[in-house]
N, C-alpha and C positions, 0 to 999 in steps of 0.2 A: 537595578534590573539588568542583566546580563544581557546582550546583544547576540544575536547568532553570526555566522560567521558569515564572512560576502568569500563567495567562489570566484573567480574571473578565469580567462584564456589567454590573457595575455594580449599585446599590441598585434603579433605576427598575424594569430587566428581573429581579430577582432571585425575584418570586413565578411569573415564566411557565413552566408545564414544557418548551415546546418552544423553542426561537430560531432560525429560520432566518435566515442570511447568506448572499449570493451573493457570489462573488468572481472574478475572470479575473486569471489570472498569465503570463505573458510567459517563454518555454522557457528555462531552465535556472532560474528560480526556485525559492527553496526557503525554511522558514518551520524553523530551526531550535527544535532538544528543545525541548519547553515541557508543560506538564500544563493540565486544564481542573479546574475541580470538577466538571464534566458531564458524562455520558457522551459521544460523539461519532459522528455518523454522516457521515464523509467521500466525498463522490459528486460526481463529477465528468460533464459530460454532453461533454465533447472533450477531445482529450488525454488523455495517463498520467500518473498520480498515485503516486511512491514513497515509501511509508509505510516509517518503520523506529522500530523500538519494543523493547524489552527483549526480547521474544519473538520477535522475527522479522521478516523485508520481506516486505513484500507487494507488489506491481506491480497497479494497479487501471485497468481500461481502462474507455472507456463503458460503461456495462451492470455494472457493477459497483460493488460500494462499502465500506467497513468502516467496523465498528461498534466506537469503542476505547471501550473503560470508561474509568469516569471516575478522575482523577487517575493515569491510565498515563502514563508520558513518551512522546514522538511527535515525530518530527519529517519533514517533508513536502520530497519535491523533484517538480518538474516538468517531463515531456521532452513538449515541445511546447507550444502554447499549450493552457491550461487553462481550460476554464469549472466552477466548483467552485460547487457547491448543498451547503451544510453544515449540519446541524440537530445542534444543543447539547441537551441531555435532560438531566432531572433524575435524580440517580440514582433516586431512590427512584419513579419513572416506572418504571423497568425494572433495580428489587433483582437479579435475578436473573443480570443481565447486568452487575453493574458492575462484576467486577474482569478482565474476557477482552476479547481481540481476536479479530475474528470477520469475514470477509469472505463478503459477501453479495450473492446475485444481484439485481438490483432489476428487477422483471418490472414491467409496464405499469400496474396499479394502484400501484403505487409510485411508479414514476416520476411518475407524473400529480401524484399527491397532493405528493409533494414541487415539485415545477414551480411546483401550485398555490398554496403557499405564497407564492409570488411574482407573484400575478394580482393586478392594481390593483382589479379588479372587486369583489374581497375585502374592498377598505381600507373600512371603516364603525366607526359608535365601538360598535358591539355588539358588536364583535371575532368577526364569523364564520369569517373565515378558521380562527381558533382551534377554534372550538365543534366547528364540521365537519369539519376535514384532523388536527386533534391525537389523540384518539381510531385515527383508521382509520390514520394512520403510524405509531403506536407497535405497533398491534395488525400490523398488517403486516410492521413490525421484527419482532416476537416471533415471526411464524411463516416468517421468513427465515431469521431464526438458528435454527430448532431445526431447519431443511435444510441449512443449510450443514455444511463440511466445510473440515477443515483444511488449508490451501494457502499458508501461508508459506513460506519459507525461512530456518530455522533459524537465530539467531546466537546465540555462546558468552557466556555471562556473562564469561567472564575477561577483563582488563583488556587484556592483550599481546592475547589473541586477535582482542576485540575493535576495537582498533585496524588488524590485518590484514584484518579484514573493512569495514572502512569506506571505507577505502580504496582495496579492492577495488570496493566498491559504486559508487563516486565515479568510478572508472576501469575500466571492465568489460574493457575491452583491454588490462590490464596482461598481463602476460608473461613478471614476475618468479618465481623458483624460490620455494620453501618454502624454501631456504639464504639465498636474500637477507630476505626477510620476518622470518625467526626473529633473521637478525643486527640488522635494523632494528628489533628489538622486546628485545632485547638475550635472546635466550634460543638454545638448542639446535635444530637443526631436529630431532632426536627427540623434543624434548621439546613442541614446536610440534606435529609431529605426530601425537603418543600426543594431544596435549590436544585437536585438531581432533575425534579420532575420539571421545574424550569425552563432548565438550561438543554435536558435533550429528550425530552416528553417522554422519558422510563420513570421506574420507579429504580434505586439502587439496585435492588435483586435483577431487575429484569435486563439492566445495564449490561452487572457484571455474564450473566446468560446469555446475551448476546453476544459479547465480547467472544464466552468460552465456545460458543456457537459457529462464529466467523472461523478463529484459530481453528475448530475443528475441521470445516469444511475444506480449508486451505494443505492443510493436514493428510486426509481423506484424498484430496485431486492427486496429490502426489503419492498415492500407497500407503501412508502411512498405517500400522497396523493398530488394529479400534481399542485392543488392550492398553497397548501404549497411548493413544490418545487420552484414554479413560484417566490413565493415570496421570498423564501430565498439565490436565486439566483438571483437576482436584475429586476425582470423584472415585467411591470407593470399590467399583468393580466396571467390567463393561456394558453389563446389565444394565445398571441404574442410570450410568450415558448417555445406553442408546434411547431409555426411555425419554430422558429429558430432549435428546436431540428428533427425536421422533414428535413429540409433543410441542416442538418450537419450526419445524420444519415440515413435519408432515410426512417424512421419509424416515427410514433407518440409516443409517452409516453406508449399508451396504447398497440400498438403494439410490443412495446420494452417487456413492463412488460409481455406481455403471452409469447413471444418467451425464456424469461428467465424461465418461470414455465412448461416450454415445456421440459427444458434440463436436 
């Protein structure tokens, strides 16, 4: 079994509780499994960020961000160009938080303070940057997370299972039955099936729905336009889209995207 990879900072940065890194990735980039010893607050200010992690994907658009304990595996893809603001934390910064993933709204004192991180006005050897933004981001962290709420979507520990779900993740347009899946994973489609309902209380169809459901939405916060949605989520017009996204949400596309420029 493959091991994911351990990230570290090195001796120099090893006493700092926070570390901010900025980074920009180029669309379809991705940063496979790996674990930190620090807990991890992943926040992106353009572009979507796909988190997938033992517990679930997350889909994270601006305005939002997740906060992975530390030493969780993780691995990161990007649909569109990303501009990523990342803060590393000690665990023992935030015991309470180290062993969850937890996606967080990052409201305007947040964001700021994070941004700030990366104001040159900052760079001095009294290390203000620190004194000042490290305190108010972490306490900010803490009462993000004790609002947030749980908004993954679900993946199976099982091995086979697992593999159909990634899969899936990678190609949200696939269009394969649960009989070709279950034979490509060398099992039963009943048996694939019972496990589905298992492991993340869906039925397959309703899984991969969801799946196409999130992407959409993530899609959608950022402009994306619903034709192309339609199609790069397998479906044969935008019509027939908005009806299923409509029927799983309660909205149209177009009512999603003003509700989000609302917030």
């Amino acid at each position: 079994m493959n091991r994911p990879n351990v990230q570290t900072f090195g001796a120099a940065r090893a006493s700092a509780v926070l570390i901010a890194q900025s980074i920009d990735y180029a669309d379809g980039s991705h940063e496979i499994a790996h674990v930190h010893h620090r807990a991890q607050l992943v926040y992106a200010t353009g572009g979507i960020v796909r988190v997938v992690t033992p517990f679930g994907l997350w889909m994270l658009t601006p305005g939002q961000s997740l906060l992975i304990g530390s030493a969780v595996e993780h691995a990161l893809h990007m649909v569109g160009e990303v501009s990523m603001r990342t803060l590393y934390i000690q665990p023992e910064a935030l015991p309470e938080l180290a062993y969850e993933c937890r996606a967080l709204k990052v409201e305007a004192l947040l964001h700021a303070s994070i941004l700030g991180m990366f104001d040159p006005v900052l760079d001095d050897p009294e290390d203000t940057r620190g004194t000042l933004l490290v305190p108010l981001i972490l306490r900010l962290i803490r009462h993000a997370f004790a609002q947030a709420s749980e908004s993954q979507l679900p993946l199976p520990a099982n091995a086979r299972l697992r593999r159909v779900c990634e899969s899936l993740i990678a190609e949200p347009r696939n269009n394969e039955s649960l009989e070709y899946w279950a034979e490509q994973v060398g099992a039963s489609g009943r048996t694939v099936a019972r496990l589905f309902r298992q492991e993340t209380g869906m039925t397959f169809g309703q899984w991969r729905e969801q799946l196409r459901v999130t992407d959409a939405m993530s899609r959608l916060a950022v402009g994306a336009d619903v034709t192309a949605i339609a199609d790069e989520l397998g479906y044969t017009d935008a019509r027939t889209f908005g009806a299923m996204f409509r029927r799983v949400t309660g909205m149209t596309p177009q009512q999603f995207r003003l509700s989000v420029a609302r917030e």
